[in-house]
PDBQT receptor file of N, H, CA, C and O in Angstrom, charges set to zero:
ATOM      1  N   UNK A   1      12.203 -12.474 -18.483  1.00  0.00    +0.000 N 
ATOM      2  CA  UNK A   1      11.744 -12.575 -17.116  1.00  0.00    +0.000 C 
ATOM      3  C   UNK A   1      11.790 -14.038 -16.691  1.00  0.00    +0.000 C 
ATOM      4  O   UNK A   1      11.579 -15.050 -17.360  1.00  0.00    +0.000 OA
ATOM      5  N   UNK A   2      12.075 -13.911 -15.580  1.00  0.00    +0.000 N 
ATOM      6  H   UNK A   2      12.246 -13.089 -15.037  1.00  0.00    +0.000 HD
ATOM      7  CA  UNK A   2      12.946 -15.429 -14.980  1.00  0.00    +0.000 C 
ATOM      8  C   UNK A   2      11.414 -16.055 -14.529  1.00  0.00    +0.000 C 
ATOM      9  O   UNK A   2      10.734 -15.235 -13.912  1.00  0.00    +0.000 OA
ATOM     10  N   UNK A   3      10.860 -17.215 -14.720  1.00  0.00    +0.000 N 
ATOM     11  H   UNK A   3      11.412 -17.881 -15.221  1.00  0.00    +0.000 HD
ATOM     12  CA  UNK A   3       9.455 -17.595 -13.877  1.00  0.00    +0.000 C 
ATOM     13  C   UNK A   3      10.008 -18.415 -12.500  1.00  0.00    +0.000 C 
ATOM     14  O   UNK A   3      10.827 -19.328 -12.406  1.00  0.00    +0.000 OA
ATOM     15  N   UNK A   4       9.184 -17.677 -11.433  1.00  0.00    +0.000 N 
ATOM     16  H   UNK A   4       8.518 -16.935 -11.509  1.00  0.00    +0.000 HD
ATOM     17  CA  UNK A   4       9.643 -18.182 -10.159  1.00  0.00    +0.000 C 
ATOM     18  C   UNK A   4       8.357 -18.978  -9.548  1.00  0.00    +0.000 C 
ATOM     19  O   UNK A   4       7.232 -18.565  -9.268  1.00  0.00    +0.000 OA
ATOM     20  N   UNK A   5       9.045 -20.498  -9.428  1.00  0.00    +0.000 N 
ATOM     21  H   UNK A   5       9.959 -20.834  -9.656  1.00  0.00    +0.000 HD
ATOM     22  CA  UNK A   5       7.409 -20.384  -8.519  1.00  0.00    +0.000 C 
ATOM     23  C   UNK A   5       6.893 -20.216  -7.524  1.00  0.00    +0.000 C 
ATOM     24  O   UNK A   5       7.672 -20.077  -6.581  1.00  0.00    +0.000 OA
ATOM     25  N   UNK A   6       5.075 -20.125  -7.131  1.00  0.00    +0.000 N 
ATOM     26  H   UNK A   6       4.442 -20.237  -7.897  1.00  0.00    +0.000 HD
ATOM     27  CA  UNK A   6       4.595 -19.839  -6.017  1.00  0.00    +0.000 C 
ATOM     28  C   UNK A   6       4.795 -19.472  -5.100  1.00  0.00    +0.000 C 
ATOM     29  O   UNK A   6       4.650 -18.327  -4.671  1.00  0.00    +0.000 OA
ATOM     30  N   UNK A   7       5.327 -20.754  -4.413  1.00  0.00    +0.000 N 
ATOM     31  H   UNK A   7       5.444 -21.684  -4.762  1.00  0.00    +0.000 HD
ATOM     32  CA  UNK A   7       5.571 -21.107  -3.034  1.00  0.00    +0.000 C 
ATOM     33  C   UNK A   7       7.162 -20.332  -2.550  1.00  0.00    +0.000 C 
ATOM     34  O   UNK A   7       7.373 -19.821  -1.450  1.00  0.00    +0.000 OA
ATOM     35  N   UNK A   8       8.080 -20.416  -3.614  1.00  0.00    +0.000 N 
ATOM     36  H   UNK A   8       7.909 -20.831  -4.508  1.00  0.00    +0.000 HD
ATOM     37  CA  UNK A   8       9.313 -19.454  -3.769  1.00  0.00    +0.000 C 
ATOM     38  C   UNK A   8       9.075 -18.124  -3.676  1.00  0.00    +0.000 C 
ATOM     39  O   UNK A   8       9.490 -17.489  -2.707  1.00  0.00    +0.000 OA
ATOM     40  N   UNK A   9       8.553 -17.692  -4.425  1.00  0.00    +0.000 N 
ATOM     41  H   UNK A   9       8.216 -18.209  -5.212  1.00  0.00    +0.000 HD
ATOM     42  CA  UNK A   9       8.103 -16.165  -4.138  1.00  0.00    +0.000 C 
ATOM     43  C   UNK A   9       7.441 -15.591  -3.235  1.00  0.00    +0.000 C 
ATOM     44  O   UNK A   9       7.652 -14.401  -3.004  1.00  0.00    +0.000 OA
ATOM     45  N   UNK A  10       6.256 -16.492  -2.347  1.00  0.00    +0.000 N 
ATOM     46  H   UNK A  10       6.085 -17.459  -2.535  1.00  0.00    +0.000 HD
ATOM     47  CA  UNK A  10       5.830 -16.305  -1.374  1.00  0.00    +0.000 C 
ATOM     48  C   UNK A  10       7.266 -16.079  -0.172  1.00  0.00    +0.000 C 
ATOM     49  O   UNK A  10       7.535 -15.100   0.525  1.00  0.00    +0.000 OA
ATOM     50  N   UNK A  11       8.052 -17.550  -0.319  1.00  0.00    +0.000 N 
ATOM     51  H   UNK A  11       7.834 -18.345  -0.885  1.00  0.00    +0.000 HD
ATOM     52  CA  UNK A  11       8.662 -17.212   0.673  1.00  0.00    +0.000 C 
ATOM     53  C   UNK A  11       9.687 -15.930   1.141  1.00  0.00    +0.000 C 
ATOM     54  O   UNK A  11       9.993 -15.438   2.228  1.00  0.00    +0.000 OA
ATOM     55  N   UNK A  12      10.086 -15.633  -0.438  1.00  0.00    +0.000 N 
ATOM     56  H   UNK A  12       9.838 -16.032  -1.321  1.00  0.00    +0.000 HD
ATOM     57  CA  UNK A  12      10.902 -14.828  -0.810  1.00  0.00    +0.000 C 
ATOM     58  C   UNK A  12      10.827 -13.214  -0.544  1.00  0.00    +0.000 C 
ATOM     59  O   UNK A  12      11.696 -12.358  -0.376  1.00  0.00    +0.000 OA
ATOM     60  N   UNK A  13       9.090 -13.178  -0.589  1.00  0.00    +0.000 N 
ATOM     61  H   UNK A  13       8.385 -13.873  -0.725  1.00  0.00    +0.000 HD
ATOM     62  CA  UNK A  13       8.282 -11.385  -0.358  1.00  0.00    +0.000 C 
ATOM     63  C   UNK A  13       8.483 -11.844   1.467  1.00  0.00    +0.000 C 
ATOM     64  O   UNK A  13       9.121 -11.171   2.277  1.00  0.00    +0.000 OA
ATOM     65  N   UNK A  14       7.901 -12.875   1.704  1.00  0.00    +0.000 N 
ATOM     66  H   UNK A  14       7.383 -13.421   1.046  1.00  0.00    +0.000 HD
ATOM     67  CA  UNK A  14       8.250 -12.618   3.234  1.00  0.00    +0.000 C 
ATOM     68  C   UNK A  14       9.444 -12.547   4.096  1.00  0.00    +0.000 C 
ATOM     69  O   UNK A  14       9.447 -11.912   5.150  1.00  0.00    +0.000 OA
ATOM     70  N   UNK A  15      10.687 -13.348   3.543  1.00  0.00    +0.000 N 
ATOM     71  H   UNK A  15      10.685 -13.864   2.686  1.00  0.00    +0.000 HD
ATOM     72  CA  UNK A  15      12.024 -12.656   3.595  1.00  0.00    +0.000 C 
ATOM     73  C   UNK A  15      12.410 -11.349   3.816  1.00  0.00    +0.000 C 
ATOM     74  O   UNK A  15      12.963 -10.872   4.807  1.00  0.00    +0.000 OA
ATOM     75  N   UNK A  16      12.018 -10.753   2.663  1.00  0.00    +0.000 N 
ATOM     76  H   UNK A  16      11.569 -11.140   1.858  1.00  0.00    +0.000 HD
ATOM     77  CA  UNK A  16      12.300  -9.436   2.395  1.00  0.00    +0.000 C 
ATOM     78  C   UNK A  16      11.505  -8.287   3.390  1.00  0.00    +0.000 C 
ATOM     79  O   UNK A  16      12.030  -7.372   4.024  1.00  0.00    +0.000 OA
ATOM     80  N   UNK A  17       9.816  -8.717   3.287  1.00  0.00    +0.000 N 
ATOM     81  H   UNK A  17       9.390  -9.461   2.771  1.00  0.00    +0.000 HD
ATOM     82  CA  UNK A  17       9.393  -8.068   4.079  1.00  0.00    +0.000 C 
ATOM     83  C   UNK A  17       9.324  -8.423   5.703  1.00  0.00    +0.000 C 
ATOM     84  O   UNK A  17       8.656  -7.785   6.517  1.00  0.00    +0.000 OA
ATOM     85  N   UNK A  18       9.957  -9.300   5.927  1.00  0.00    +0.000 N 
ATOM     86  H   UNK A  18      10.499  -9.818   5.266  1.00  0.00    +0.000 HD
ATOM     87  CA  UNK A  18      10.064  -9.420   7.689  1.00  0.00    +0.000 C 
ATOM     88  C   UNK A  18       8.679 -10.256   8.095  1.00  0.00    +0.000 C 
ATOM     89  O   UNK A  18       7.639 -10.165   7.443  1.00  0.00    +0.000 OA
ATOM     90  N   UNK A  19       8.792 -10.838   8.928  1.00  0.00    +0.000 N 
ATOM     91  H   UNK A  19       9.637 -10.911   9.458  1.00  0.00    +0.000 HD
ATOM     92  CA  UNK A  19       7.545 -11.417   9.562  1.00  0.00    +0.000 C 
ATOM     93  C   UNK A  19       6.674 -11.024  10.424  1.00  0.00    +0.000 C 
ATOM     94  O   UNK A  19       5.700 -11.583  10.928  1.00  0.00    +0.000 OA
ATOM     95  N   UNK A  20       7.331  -9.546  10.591  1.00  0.00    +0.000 N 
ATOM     96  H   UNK A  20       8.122  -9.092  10.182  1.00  0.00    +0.000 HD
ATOM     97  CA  UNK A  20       6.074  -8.615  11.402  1.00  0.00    +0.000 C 
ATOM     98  C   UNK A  20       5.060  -7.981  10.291  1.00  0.00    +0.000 C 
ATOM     99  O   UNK A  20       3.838  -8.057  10.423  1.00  0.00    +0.000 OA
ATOM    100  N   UNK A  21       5.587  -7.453   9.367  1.00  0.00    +0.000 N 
ATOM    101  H   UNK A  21       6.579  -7.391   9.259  1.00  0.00    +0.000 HD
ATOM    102  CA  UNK A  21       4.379  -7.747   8.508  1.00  0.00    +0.000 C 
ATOM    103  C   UNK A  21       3.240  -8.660   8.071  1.00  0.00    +0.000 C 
ATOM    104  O   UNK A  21       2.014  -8.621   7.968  1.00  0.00    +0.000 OA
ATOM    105  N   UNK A  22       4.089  -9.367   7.899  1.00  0.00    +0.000 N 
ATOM    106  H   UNK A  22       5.085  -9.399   7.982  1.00  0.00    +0.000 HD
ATOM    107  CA  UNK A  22       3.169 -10.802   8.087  1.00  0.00    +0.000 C 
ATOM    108  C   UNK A  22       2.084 -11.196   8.852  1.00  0.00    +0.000 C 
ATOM    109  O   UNK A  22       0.907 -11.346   8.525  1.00  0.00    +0.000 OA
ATOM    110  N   UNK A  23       2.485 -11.301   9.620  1.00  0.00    +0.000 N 
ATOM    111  H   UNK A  23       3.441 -11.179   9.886  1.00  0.00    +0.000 HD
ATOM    112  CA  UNK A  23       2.104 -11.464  10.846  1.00  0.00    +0.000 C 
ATOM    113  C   UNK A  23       0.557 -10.504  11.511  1.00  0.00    +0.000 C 
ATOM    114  O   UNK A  23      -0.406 -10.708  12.250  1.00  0.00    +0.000 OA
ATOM    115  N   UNK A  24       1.222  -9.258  10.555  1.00  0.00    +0.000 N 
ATOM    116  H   UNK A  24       2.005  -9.092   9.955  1.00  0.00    +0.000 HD
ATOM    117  CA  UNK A  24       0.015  -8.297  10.589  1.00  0.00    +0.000 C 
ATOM    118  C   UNK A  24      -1.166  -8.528  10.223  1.00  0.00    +0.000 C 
ATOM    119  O   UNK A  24      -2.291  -8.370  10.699  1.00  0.00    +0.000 OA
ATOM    120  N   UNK A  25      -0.560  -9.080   8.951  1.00  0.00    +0.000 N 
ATOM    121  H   UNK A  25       0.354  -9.209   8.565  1.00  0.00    +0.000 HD
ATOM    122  CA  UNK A  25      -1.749  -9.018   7.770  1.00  0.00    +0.000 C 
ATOM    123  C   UNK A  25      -2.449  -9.984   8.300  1.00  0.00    +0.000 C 
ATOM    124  O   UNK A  25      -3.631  -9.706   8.500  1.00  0.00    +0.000 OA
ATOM    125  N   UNK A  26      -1.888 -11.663   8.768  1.00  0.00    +0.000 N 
ATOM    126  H   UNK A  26      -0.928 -11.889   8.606  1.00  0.00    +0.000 HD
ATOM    127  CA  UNK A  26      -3.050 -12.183   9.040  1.00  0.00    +0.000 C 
ATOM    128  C   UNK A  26      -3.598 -12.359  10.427  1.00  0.00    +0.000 C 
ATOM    129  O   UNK A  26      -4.320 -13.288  10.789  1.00  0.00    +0.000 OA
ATOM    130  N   UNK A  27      -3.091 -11.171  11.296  1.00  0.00    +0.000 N 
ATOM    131  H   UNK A  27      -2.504 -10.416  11.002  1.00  0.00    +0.000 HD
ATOM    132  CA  UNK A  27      -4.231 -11.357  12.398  1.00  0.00    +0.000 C 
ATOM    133  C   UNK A  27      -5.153 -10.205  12.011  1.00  0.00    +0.000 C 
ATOM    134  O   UNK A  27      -6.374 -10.224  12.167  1.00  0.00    +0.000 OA
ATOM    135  N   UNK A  28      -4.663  -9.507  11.649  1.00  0.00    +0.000 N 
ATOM    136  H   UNK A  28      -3.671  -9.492  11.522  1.00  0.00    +0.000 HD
ATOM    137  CA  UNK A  28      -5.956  -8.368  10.780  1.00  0.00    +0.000 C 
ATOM    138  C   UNK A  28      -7.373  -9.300   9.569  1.00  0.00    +0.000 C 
ATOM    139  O   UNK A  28      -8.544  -8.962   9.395  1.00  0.00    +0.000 OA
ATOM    140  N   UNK A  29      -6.684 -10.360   9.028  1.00  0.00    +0.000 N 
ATOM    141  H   UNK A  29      -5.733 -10.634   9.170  1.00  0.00    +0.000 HD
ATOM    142  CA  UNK A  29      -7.400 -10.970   8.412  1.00  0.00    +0.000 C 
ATOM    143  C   UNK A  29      -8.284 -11.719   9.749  1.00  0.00    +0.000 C 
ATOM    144  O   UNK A  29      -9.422 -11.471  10.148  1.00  0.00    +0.000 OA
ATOM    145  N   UNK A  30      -7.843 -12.156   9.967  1.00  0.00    +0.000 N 
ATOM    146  H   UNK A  30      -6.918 -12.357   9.643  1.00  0.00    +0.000 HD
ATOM    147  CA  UNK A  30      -8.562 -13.369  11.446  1.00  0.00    +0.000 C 
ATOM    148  C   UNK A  30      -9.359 -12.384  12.357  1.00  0.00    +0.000 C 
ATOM    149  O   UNK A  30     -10.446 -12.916  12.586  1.00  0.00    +0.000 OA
ATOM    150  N   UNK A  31      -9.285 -11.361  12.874  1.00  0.00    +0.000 N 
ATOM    151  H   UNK A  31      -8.403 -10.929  12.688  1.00  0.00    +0.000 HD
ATOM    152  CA  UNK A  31      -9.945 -10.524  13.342  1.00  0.00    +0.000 C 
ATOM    153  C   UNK A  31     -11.146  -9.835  12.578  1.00  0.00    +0.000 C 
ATOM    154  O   UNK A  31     -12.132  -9.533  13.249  1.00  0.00    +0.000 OA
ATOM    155  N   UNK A  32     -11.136  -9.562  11.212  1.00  0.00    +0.000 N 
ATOM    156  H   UNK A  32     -10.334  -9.808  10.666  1.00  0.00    +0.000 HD
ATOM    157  CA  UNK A  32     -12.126  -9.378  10.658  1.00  0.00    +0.000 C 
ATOM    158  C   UNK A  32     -12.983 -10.843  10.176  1.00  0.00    +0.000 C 
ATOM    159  O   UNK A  32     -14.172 -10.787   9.865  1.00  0.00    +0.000 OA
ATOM    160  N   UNK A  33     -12.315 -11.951  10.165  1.00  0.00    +0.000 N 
ATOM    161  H   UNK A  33     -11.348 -11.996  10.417  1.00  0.00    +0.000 HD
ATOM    162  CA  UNK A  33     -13.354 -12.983   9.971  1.00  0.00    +0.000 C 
ATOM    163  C   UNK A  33     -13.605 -13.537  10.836  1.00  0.00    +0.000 C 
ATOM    164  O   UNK A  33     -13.953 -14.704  10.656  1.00  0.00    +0.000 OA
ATOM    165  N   UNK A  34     -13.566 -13.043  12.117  1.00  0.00    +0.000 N 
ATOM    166  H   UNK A  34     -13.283 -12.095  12.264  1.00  0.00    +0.000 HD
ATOM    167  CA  UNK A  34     -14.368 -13.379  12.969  1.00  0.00    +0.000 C 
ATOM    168  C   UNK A  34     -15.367 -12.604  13.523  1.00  0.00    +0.000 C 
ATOM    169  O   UNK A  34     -16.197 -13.057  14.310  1.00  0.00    +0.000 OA
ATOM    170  N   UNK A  35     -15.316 -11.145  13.049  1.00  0.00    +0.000 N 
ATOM    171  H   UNK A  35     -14.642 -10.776  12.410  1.00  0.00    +0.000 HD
ATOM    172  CA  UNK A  35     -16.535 -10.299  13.323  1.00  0.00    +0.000 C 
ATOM    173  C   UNK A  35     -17.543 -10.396  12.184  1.00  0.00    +0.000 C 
ATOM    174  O   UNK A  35     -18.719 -10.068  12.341  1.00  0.00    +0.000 OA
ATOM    175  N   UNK A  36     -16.894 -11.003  10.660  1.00  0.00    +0.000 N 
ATOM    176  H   UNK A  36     -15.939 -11.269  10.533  1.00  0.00    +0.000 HD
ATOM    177  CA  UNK A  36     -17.892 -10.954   9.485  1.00  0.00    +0.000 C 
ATOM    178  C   UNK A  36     -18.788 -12.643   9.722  1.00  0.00    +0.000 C 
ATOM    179  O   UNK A  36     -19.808 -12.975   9.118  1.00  0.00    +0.000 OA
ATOM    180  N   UNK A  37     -18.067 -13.447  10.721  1.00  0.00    +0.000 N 
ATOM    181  H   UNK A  37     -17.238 -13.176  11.212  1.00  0.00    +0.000 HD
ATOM    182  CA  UNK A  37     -18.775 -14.700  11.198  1.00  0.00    +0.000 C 
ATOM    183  C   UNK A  37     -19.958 -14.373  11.983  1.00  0.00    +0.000 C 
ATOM    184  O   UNK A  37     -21.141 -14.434  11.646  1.00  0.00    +0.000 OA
ATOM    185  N   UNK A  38     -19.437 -14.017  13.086  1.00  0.00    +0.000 N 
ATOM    186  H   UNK A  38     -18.477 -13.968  13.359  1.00  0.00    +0.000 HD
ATOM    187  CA  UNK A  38     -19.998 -13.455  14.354  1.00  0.00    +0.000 C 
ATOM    188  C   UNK A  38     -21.566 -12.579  14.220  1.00  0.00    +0.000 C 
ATOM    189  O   UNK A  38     -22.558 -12.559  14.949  1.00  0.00    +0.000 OA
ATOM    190  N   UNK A  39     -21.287 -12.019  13.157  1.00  0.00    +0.000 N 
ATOM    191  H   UNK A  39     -20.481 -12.035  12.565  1.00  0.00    +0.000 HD
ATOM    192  CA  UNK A  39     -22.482 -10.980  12.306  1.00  0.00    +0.000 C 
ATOM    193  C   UNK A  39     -23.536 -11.616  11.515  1.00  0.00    +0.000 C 
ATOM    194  O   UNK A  39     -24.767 -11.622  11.487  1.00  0.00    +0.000 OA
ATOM    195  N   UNK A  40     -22.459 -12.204  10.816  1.00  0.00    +0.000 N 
ATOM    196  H   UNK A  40     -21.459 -12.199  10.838  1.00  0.00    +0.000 HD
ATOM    197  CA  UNK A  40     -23.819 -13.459  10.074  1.00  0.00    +0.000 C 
ATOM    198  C   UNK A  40     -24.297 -14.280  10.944  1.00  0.00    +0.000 C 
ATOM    199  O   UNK A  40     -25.482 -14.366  10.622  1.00  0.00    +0.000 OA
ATOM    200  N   UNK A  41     -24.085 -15.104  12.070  1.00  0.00    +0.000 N 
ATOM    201  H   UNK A  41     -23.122 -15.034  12.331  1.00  0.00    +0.000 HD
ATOM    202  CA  UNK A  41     -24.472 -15.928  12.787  1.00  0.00    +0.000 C 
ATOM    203  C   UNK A  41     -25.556 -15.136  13.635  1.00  0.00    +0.000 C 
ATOM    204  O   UNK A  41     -26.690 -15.581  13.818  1.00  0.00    +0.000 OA
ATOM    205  N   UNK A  42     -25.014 -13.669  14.239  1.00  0.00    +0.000 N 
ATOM    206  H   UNK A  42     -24.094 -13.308  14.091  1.00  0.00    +0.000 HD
ATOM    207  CA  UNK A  42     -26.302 -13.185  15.194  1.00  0.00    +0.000 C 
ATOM    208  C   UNK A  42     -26.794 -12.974  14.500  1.00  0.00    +0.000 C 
ATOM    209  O   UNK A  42     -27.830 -13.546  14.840  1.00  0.00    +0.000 OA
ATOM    210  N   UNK A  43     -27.047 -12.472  13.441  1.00  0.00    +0.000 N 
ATOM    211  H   UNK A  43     -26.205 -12.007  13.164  1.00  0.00    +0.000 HD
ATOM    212  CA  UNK A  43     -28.142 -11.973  12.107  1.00  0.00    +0.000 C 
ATOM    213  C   UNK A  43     -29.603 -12.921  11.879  1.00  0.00    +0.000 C 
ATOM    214  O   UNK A  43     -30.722 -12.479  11.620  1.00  0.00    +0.000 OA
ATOM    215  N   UNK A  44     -29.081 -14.750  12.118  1.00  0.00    +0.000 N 
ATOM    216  H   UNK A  44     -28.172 -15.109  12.329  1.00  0.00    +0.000 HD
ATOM    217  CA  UNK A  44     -29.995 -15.103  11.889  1.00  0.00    +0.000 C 
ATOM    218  C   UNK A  44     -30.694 -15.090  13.152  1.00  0.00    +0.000 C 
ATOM    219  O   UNK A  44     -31.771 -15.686  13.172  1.00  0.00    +0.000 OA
ATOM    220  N   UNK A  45     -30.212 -14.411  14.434  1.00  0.00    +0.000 N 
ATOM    221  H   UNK A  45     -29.338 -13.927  14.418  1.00  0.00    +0.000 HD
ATOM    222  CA  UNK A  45     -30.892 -15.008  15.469  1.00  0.00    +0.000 C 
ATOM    223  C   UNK A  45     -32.376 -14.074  15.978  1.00  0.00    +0.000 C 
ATOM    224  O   UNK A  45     -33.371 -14.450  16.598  1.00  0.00    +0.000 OA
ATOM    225  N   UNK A  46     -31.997 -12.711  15.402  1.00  0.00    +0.000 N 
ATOM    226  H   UNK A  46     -31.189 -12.405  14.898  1.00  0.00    +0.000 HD
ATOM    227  CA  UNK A  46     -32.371 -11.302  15.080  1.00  0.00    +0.000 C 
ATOM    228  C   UNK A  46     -34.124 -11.830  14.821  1.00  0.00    +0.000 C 
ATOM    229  O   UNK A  46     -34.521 -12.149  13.701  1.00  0.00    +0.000 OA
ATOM    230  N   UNK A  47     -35.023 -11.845  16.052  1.00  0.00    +0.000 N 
ATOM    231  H   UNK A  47     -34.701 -11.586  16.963  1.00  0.00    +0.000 HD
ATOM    232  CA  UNK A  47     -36.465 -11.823  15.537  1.00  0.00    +0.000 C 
ATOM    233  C   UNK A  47     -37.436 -10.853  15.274  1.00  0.00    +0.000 C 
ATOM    234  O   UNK A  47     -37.310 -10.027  16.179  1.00  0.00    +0.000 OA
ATOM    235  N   UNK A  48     -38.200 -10.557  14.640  1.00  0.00    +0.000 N 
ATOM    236  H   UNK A  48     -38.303 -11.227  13.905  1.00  0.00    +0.000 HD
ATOM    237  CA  UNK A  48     -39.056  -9.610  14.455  1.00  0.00    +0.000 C 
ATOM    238  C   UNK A  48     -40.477  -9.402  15.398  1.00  0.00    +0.000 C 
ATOM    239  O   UNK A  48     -41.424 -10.101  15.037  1.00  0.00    +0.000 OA
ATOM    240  N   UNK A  49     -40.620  -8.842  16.131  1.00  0.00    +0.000 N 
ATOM    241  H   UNK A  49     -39.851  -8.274  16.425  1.00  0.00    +0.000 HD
ATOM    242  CA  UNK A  49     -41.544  -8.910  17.328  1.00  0.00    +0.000 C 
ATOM    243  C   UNK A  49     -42.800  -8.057  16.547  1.00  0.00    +0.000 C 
ATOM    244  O   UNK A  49     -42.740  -6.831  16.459  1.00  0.00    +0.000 OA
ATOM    245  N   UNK A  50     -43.835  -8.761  16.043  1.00  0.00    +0.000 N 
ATOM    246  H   UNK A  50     -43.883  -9.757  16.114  1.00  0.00    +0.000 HD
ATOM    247  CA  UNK A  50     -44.842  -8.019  15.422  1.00  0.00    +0.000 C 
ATOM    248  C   UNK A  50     -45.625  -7.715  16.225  1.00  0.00    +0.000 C 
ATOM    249  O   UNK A  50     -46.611  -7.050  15.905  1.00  0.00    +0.000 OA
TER     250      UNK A  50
């Protein structure tokens, strides 16, 4: 087995798989870390009215 590195193989899966995939994955990523931000931040704002 041939060792390829990193940054080669990265570029290489995205070659192959097109940049609309890509592309997918990280606005799907960015869209969920901004609702898992967004959540923790109102979370602390959240008071308890005794």
């Amino acid at each position: 087995m041939e060792h390829i590195p990193r940054a080669a193989w990265l570029t290489e899966a995205a070659q192959q798989q097109g940049a609309g995939n890509l592309l997918r994955v990280v606005l799907i990523v960015m869209i969920v870390g901004c609702v898992l931000t967004g959540w923790l931040l109102l979370r602390g704002y959240k008071r308890k009215d005794d």
